[in-house]
Backbone as CSV, one residue per row, in Angstrom:
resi,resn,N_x,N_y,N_z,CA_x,CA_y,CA_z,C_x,C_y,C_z
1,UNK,6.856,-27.010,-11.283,6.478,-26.167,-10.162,5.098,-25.564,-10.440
2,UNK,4.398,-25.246,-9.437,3.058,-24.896,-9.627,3.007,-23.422,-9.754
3,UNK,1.995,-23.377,-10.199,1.754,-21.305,-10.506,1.573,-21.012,-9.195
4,UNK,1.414,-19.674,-8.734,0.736,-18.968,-7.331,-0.223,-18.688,-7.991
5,UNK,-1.266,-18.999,-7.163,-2.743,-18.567,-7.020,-2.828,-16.998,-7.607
6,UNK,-1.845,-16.520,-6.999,-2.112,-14.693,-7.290,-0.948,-14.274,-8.487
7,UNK,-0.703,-14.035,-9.674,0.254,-14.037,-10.557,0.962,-12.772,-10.103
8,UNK,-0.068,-11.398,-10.224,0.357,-10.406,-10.596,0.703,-9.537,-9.540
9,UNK,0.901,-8.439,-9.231,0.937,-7.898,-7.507,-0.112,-7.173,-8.039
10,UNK,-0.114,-6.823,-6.619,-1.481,-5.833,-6.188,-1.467,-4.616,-6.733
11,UNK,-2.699,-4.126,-7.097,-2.619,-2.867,-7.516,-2.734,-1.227,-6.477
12,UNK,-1.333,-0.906,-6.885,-0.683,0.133,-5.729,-1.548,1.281,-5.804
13,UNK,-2.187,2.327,-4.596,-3.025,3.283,-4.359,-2.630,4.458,-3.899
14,UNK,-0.748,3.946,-3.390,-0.352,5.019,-2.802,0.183,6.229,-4.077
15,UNK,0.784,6.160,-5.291,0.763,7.294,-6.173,-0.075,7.586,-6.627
16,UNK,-1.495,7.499,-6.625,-2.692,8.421,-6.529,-3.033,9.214,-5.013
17,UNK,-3.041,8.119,-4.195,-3.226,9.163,-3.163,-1.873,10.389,-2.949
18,UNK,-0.705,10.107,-2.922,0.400,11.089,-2.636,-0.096,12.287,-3.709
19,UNK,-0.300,12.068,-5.037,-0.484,12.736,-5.851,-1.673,14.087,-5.220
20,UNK,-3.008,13.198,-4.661,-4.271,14.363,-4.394,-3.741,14.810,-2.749
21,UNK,-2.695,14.184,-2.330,-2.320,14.411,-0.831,-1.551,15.929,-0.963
22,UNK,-0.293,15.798,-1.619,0.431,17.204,-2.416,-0.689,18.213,-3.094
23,UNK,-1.872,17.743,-4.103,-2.302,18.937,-4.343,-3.331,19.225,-3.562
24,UNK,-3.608,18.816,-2.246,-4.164,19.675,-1.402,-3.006,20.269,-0.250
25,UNK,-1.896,19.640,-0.093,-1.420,20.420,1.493,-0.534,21.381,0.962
26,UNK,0.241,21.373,-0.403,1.197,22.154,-0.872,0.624,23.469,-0.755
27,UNK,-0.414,23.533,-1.411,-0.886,25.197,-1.498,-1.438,25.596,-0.180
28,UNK,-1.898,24.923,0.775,-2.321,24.713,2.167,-0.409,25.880,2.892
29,UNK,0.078,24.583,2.596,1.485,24.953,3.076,2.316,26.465,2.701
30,UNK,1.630,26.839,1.735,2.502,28.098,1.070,2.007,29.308,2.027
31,UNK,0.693,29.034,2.985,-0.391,30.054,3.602,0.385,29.810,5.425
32,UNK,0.604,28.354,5.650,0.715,27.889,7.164,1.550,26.838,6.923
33,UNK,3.352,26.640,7.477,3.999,26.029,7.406,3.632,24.439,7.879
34,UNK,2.555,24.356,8.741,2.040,23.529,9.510,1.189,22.510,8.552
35,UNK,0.632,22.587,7.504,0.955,21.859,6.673,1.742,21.170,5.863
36,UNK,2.669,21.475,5.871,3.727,20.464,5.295,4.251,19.322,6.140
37,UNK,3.990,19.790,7.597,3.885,18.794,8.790,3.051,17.566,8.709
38,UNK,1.687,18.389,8.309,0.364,17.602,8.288,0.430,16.423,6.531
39,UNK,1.161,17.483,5.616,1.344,16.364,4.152,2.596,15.185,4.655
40,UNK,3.501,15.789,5.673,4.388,14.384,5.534,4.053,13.439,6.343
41,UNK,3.026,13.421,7.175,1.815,12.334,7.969,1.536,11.510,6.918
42,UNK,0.793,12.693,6.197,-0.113,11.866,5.325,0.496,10.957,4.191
43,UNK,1.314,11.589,3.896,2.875,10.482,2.929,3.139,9.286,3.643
44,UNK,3.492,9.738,5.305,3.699,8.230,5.874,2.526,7.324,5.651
45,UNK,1.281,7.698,6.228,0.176,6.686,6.655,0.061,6.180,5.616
46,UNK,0.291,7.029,4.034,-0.215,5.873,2.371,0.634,5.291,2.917
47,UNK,1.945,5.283,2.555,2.948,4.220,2.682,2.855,3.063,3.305
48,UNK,2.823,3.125,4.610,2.558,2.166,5.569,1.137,1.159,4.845
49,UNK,-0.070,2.174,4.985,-1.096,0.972,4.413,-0.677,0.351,2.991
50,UNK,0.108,0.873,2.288,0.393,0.530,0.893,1.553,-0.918,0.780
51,UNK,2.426,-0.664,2.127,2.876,-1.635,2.573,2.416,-3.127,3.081
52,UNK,1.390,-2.302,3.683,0.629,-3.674,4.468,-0.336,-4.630,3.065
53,UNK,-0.612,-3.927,2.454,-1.596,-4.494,1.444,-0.018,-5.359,0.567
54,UNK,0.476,-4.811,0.327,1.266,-5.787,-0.210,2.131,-6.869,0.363
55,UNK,2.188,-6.733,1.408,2.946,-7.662,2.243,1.426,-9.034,2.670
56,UNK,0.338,-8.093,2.742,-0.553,-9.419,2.947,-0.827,-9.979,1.350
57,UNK,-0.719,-9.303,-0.356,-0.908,-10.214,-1.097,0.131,-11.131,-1.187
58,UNK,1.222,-10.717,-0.871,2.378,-11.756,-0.979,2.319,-12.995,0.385
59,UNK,1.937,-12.816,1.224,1.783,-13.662,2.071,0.785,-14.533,1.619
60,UNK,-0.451,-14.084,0.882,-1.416,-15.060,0.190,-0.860,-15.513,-1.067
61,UNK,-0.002,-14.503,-1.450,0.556,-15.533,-3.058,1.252,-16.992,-2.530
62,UNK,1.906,-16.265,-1.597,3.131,-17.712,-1.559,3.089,-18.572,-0.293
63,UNK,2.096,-18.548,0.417,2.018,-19.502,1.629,0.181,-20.090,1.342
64,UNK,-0.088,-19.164,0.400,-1.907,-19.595,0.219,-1.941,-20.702,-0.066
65,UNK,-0.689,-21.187,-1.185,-0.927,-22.746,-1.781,-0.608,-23.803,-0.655
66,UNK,0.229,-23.132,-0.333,0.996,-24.462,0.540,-0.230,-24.765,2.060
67,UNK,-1.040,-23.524,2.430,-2.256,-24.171,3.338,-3.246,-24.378,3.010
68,UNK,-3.488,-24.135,2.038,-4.784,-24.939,1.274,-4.246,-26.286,1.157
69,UNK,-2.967,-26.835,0.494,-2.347,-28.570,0.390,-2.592,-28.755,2.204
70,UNK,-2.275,-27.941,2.739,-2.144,-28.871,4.375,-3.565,-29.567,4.629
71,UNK,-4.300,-28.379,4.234,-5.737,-28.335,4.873,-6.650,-29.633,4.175
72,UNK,-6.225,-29.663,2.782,-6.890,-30.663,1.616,-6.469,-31.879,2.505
73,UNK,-5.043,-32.053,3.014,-4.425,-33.490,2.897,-3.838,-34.553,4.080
């Protein structure tokens, strides 16, 4: 069986961002409840893009080979 083009997964951005996301809205939040509104946005939106980036390297790990063979042959 052949290797995938891409071995390793992608390198994830969302526990750095959650990390500087919390130490700005937490203390935000302790002043105006309305931040903690505004940090669990911001929890979703990493997620989601953190999702998408990995769902497109895996779509290039494991269908990349097989259309590059279509395209070659």
């Amino acid at each position: 069986m052949r290797r995938p083009l891409i071995d390793s997964e992608p390198p994830r951005l969302a526990p750095i961002a959650n990390k500087l996301i919390d130490s700005v809205f937490h203390p935000l939040g302790e002043q105006d409840p309305t931040y903690y509104v505004i940090d669990t946005v911001a929890h979703h939106v990493v997620e989601a893009a953190d999702q998408f980036v990995l769902s497109t390297w895996k779509t290039i790990r494991y269908n990349g080979p097989k259309l590059v063979k279509k395209r070659k042959g």
